[in-house]
C-alpha positions as CSV (number, residue, x, y, z in Angstrom):
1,X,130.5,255.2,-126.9
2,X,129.3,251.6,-127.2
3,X,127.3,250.3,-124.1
4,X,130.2,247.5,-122.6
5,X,128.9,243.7,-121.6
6,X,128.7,242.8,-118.7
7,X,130.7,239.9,-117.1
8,X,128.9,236.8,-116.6
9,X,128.4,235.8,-112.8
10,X,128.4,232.0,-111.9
11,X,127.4,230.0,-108.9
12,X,127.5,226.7,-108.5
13,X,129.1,226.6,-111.7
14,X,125.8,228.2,-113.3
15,X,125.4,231.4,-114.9
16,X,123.5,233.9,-113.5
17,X,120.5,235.1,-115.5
18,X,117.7,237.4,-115.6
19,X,115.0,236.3,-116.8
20,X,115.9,233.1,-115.0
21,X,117.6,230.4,-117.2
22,X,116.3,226.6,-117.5
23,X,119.5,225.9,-115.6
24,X,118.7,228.1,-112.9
25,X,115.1,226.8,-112.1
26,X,116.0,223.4,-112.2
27,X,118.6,223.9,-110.0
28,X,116.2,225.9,-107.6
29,X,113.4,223.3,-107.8
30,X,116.4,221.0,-106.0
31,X,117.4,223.4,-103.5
32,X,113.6,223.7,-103.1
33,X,113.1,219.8,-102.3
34,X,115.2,220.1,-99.7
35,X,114.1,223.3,-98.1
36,X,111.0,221.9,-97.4
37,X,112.2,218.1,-96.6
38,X,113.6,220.4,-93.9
39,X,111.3,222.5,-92.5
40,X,108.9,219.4,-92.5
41,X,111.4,217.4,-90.5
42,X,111.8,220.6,-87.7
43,X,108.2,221.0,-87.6
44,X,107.6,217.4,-87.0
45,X,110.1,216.8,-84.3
46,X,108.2,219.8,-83.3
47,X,104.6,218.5,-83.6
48,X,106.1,215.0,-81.4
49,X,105.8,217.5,-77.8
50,X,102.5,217.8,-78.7
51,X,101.4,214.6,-78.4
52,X,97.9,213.9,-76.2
53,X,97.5,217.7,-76.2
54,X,95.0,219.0,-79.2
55,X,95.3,222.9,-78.6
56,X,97.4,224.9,-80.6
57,X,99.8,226.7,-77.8
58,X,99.5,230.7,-77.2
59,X,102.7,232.5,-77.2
60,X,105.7,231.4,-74.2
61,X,108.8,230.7,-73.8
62,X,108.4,226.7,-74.1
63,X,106.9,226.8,-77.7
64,X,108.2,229.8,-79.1
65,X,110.5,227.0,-81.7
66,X,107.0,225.9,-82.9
67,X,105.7,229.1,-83.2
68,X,108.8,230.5,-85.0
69,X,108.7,227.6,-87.8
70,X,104.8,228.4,-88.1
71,X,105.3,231.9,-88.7
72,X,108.0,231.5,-91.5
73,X,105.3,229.2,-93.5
74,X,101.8,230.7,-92.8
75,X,101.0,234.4,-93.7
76,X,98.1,234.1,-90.9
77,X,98.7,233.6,-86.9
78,X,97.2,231.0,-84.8
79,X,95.8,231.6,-81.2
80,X,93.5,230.0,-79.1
81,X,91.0,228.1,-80.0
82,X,92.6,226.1,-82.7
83,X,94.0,223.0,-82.7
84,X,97.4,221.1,-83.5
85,X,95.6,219.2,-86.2
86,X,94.1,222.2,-87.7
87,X,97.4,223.9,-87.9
88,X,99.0,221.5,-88.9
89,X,97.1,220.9,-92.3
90,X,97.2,225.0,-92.4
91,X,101.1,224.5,-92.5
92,X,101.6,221.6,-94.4
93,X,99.1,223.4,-97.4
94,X,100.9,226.3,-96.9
95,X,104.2,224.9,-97.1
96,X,103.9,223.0,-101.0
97,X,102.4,226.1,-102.0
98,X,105.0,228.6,-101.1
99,X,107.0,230.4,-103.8
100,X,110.8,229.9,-104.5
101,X,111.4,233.8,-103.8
102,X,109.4,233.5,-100.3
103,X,110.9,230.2,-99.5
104,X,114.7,231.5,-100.4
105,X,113.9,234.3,-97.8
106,X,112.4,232.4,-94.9
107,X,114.5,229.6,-95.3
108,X,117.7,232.2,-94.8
109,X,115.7,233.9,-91.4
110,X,115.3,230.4,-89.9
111,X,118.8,229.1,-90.8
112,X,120.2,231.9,-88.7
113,X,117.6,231.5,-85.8
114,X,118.7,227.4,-86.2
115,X,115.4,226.5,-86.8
116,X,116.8,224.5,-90.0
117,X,119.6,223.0,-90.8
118,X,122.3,225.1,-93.1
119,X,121.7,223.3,-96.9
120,X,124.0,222.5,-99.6
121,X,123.2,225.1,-102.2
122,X,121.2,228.4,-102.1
123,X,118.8,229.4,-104.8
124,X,119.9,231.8,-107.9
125,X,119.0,234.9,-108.9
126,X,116.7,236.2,-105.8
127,X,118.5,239.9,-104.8
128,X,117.9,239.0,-101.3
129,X,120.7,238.9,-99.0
130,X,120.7,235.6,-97.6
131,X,123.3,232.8,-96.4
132,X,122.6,229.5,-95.2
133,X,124.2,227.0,-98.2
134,X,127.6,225.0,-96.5
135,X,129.4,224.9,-100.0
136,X,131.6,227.2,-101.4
137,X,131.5,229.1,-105.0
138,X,133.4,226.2,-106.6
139,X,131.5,223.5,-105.8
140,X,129.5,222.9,-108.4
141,X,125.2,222.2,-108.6
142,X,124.1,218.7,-109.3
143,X,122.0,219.7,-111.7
144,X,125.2,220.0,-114.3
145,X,126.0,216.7,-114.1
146,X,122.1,215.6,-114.5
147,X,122.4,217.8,-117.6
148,X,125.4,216.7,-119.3
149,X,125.3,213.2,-118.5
């Protein structure tokens, strides 16, 4: 009995692939940018309450927004004994080098604790459950109209 095709599954007007289509990366790279114009902006607003005190703050209530962000970017913990500055460059570092697949999932646990704002788009073709795009199924990505213009 012959093996039946599968029907295609689009997003954003884009079909879904595996391995990953040209399409599909370039429209991740986008939804990337603005992941991490995000996260910059909440961990600067962030950073501001620290100003003209150098010490990175141990776990409490008051700074647990801080803390939350920093844990979603770094794969190590800060305590006492550092400073702002020093975690700050930590994050920052941290933060252009994360991978789409780790940024899709972080990005989707601090949407829902409203760490970040909800974006426009989600990436493609991660298997994780996530939800934090505005849009809806027909909108369709940016990227098509960069592409056939």
């Amino acid at each position: 009995m012959p093996k039946l095709k599968k029907t295609p599954t689009y997003l954003y007007g884009i079909e879904i692939t595996k391995p990953h289509s040209k399409l599909m990366y370039a429209h991740n790279e986008m939804c990337a940018d603005e992941m991490k114009f995000n996260i910059r902006d909440a961990w600067a607003n962030e950073i501001i309450k620290f100003m003209g005190d150098d010490e990175w703050p141990t776990e409490s209530n008051k700074y647990n927004k801080i803390i939350d962000i920093q844990r979603s970017v770094c794969a190590t913990g800060f305590g006492e004994g550092f400073t702002i500055d020093e975690v700050n460059k930590d994050f920052l570092s941290n933060l252009s080098d994360m991978a789409n697949w780790q940024l899709h999932e972080e990005y989707s646990y601090m949407s829902f604790k409203n760490l970040v704002p909800r974006t426009r788009f989600m990436m493609l073709g991660f298997n994780v459950e996530a939800d934090y795009d505005f849009c809806t199924d027909i909108d369709l990505s940016p990227v098509l109209t960069e592409v056939h213009a």
